[in-house]
Backbone as a printed PyTorch tensor [residue, N CA C, xyz], in Angstrom:
tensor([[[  5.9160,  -5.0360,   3.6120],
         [  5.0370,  -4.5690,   4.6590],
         [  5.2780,  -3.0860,   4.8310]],

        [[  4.3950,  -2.4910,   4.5840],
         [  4.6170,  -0.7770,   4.3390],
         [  3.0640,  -0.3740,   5.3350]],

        [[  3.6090,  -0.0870,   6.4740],
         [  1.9880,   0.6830,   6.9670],
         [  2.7700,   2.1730,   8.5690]],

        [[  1.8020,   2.0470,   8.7370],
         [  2.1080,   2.9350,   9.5870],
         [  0.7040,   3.3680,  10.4710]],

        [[  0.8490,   3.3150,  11.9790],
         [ -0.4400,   3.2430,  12.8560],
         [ -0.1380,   5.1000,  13.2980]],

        [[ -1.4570,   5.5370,  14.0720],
         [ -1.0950,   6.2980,  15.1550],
         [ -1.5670,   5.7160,  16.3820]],

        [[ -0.9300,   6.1410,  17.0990],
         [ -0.2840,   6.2010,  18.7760],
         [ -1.7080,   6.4480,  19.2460]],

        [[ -1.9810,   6.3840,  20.6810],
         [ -2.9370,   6.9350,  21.7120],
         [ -2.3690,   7.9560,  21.8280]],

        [[ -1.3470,   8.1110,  21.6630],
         [ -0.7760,   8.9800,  22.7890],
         [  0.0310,  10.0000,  21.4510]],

        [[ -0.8990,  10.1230,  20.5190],
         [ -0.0930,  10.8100,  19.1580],
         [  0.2910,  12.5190,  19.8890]],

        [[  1.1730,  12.9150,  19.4720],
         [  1.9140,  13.7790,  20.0300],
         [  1.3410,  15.2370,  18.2310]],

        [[  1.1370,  16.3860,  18.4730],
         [  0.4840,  17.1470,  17.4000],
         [  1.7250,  17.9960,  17.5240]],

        [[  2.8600,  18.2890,  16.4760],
         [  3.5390,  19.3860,  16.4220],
         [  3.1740,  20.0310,  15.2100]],

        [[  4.2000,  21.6660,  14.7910],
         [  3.7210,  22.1390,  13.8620],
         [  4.9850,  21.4500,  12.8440]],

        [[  4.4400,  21.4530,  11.6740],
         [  5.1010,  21.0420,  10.4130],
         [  5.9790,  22.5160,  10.3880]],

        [[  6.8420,  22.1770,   9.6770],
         [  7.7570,  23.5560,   8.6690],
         [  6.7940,  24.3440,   8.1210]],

        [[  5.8060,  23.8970,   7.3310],
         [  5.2490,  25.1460,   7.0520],
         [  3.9720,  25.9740,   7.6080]],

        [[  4.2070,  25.5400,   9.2260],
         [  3.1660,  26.3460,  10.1440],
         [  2.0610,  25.8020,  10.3200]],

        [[  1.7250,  24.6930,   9.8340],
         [  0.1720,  23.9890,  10.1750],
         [  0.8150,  22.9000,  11.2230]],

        [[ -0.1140,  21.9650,  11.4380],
         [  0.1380,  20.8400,  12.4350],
         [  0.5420,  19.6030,  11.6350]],

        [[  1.2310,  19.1450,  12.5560],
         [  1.6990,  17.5090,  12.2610],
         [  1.2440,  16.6340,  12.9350]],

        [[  1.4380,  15.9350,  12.6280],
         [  0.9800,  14.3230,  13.7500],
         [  2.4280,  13.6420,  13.5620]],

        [[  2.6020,  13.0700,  14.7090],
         [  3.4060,  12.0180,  14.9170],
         [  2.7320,  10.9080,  14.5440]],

        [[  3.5720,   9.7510,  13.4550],
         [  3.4430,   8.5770,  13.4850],
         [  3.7710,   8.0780,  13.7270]],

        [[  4.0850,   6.4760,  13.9610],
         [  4.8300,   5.2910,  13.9350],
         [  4.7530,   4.3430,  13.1190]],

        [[  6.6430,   4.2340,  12.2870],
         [  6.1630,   3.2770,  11.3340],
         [  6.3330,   1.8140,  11.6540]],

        [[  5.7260,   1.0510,  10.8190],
         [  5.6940,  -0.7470,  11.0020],
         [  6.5910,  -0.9980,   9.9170]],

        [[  6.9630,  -0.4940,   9.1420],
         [  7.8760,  -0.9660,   8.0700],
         [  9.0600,  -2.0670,   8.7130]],

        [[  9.1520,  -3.1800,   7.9470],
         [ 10.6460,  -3.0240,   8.1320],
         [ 12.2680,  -3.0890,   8.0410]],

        [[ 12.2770,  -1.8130,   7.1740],
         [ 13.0920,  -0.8040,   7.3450],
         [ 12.8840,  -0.1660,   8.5230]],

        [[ 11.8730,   0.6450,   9.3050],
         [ 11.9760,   1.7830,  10.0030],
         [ 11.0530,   1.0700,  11.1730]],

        [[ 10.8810,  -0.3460,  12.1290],
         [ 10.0530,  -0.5770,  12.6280],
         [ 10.5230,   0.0960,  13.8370]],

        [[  8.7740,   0.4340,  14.1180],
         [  8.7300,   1.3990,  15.2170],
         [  9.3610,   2.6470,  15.3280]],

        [[ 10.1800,   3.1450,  14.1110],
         [ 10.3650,   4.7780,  14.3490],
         [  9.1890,   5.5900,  13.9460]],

        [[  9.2750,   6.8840,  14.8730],
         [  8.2190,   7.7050,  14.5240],
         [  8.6020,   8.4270,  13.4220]],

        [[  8.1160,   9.3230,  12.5750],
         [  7.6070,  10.2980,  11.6920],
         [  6.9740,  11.5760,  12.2380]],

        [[  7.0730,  12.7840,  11.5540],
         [  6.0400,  13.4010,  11.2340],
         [  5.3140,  13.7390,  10.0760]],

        [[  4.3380,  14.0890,  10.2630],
         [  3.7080,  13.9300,   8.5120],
         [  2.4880,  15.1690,   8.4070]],

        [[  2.4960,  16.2280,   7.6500],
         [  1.9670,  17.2380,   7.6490],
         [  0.0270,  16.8820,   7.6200]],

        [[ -0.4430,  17.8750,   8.2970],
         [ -2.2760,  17.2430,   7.9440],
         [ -2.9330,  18.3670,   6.8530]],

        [[ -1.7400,  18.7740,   6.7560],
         [ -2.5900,  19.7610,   5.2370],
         [ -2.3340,  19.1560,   3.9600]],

        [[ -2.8800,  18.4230,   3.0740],
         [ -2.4660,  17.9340,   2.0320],
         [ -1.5280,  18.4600,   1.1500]],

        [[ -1.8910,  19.1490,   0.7380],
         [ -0.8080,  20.6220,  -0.0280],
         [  0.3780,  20.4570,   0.0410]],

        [[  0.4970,  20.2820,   1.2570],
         [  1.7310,  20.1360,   2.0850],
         [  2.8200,  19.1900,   1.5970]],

        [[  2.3040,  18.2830,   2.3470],
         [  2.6230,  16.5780,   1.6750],
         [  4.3570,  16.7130,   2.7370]],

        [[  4.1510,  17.0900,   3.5960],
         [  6.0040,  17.3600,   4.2270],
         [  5.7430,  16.1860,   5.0600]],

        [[  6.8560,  15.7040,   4.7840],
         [  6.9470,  13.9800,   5.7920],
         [  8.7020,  14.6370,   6.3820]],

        [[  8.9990,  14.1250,   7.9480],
         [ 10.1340,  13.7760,   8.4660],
         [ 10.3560,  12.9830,   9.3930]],

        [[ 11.5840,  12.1880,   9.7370],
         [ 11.2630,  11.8080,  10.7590],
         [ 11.7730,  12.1370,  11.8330]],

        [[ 10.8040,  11.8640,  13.1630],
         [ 11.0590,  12.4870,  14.1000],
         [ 12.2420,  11.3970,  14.8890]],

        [[ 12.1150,   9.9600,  14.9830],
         [ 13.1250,   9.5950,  15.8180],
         [ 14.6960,   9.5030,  14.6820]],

        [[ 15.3520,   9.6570,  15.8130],
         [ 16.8660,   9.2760,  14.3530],
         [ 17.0130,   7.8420,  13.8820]],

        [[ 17.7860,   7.4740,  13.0720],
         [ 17.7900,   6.6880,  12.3820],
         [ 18.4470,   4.8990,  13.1180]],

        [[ 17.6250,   4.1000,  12.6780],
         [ 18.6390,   3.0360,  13.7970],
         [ 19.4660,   1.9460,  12.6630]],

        [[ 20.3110,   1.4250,  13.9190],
         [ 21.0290,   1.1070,  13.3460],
         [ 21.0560,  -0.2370,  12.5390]],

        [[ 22.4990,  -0.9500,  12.0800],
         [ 21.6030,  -1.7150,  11.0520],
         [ 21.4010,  -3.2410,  11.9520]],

        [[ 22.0610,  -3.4760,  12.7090],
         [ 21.6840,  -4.7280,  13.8370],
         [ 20.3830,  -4.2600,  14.2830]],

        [[ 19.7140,  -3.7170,  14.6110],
         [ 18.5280,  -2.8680,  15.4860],
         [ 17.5530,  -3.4020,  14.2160]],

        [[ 17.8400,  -2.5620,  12.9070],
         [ 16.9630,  -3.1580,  11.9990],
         [ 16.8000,  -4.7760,  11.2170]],

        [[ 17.7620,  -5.5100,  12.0030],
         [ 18.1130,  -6.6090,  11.4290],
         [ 17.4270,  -7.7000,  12.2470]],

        [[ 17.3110,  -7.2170,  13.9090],
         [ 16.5910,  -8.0300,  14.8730],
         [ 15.3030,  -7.8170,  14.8620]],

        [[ 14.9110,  -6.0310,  15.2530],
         [ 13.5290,  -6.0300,  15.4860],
         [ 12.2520,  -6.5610,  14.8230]],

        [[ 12.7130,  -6.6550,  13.2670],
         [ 11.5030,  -7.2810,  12.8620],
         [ 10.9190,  -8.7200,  13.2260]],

        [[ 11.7910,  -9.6760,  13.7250],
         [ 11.7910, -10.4690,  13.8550],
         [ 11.3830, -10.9820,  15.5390]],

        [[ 11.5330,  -9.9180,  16.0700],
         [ 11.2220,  -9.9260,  17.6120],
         [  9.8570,  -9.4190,  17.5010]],

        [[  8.9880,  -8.7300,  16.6610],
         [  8.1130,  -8.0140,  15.9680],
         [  6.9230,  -9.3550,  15.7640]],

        [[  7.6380, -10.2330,  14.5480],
         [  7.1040, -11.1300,  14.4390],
         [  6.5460, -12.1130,  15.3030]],

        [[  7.6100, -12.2980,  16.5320],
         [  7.7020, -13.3910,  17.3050],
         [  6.4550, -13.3530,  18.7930]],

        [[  6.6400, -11.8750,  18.7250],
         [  5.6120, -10.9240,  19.8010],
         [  4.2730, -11.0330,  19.2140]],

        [[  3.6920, -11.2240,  17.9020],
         [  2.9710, -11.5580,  17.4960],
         [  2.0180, -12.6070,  17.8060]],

        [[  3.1760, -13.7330,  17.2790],
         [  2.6300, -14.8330,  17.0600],
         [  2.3760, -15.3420,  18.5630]],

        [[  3.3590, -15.0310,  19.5390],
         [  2.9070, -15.3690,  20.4440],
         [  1.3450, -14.5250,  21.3680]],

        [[  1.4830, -13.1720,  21.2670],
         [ -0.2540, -13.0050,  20.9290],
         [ -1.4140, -13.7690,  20.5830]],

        [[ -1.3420, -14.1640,  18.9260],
         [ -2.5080, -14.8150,  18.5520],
         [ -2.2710, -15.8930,  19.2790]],

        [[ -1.2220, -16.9680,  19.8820],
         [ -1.4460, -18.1090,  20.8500],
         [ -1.9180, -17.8070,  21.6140]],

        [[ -1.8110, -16.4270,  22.5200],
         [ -2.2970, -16.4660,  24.0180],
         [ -3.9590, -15.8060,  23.5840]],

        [[ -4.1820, -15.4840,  22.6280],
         [ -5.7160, -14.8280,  22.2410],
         [ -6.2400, -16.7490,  22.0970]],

        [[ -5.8040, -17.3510,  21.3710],
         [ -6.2110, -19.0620,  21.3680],
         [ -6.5310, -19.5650,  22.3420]],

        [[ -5.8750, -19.1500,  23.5830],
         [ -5.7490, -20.1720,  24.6820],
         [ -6.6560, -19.5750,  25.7470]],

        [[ -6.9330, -18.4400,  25.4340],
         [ -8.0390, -16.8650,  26.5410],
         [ -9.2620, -17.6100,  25.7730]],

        [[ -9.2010, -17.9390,  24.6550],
         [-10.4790, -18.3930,  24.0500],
         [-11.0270, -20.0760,  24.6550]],

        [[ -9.9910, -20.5720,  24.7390],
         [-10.2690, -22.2810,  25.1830],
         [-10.7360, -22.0560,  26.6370]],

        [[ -9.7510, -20.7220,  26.9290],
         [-10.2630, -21.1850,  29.0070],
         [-11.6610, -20.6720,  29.5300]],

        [[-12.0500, -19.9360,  28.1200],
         [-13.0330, -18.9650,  28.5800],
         [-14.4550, -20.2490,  28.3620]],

        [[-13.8870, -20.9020,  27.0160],
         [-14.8630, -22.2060,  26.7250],
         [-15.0020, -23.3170,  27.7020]],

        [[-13.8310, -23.5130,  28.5400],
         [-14.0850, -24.6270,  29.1760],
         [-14.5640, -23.8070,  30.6540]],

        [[-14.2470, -22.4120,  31.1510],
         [-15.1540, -22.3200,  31.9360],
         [-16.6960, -22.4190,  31.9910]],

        [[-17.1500, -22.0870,  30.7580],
         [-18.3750, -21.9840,  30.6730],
         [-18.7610, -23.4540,  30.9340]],

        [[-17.9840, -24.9060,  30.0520],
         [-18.4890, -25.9160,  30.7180],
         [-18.4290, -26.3060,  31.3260]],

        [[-17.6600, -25.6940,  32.5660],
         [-17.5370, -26.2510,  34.0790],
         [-18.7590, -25.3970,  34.9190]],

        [[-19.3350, -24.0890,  34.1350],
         [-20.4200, -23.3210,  34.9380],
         [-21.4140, -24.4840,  34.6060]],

        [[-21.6370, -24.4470,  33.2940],
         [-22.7850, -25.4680,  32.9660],
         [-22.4440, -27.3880,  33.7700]],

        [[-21.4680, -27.6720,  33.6980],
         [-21.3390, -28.9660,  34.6040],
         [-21.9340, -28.7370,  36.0800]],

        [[-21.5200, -27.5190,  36.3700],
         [-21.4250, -27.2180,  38.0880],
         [-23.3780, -27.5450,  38.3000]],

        [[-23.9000, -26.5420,  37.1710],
         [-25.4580, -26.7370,  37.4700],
         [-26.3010, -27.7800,  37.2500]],

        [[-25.5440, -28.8340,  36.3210],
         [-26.2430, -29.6400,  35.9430],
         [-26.2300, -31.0150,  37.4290]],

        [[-25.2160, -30.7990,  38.0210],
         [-24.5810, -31.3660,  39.2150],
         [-25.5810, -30.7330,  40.5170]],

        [[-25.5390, -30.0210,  40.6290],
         [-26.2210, -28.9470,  41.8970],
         [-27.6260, -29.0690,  41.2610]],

        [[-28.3230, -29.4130,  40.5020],
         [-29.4420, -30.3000,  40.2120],
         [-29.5890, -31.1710,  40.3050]],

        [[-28.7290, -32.4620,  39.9130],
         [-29.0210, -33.4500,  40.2470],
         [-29.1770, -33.9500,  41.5780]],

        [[-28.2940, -32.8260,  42.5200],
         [-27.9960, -33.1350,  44.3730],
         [-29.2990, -32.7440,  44.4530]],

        [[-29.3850, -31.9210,  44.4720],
         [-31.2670, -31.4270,  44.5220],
         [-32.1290, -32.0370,  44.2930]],

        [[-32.1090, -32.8360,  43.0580],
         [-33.3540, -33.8150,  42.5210],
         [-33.2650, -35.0820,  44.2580]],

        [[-31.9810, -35.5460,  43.7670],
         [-31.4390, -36.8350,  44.6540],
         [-32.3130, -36.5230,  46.0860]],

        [[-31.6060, -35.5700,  47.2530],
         [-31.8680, -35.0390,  48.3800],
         [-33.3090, -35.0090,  48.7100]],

        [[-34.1430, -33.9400,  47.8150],
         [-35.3540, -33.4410,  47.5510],
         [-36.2130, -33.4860,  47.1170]],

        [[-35.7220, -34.8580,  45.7080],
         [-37.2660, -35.1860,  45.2340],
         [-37.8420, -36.1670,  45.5770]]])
């Protein structure tokens, strides 16, 4: 797994050789969640990183807490999806009900 996102909140310094950088963050993991900088002039090609290096318990857990934060995500995206479905058939029960009182009462 080799990627690397930017931030909202990407931070622009200058590279070593006077143009701008961007801060990244990597997903690797080896380096999950340390930032980088990485030059935006191609030419360039200057990569460093900006946070220091962690350690090897740090890299031995996080991926896995990484993973776990995940998966529990796509469950709770599963379950936002079921409640959102069964509200709708309790909107649609509610009317089909509040019609029938209506028919009953009124017709």
């Amino acid at each position: 797994m080799s990627h690397s996102s930017d931030n909202s909140n990407t931070r622009s310094r200058l590279c070593d050789c006077g143009h701008l950088g961007t801060v990244k963050t990597s997903w690797t993991n080896d380096n999950p969640r340390r930032r980088f900088l990485i030059c935006e002039r191609i030419e360039c090609g200057k990569f460093k990183w900006w946070d220091p290096p962690m350690c090897s318990r740090s890299k031995a857990i996080i991926p896995g807490l990484l993973h776990r934060l995940n998966r529990h995500e796509d469950e709770m995206a599963k379950v936002e999806l079921k409640m959102k479905k069964y509200k709708r058939a309790c909107l649609i029960l509610s009317y089909v009900l509040l019609l029938q009182l209506v028919w009953i009462l009124f017709g």
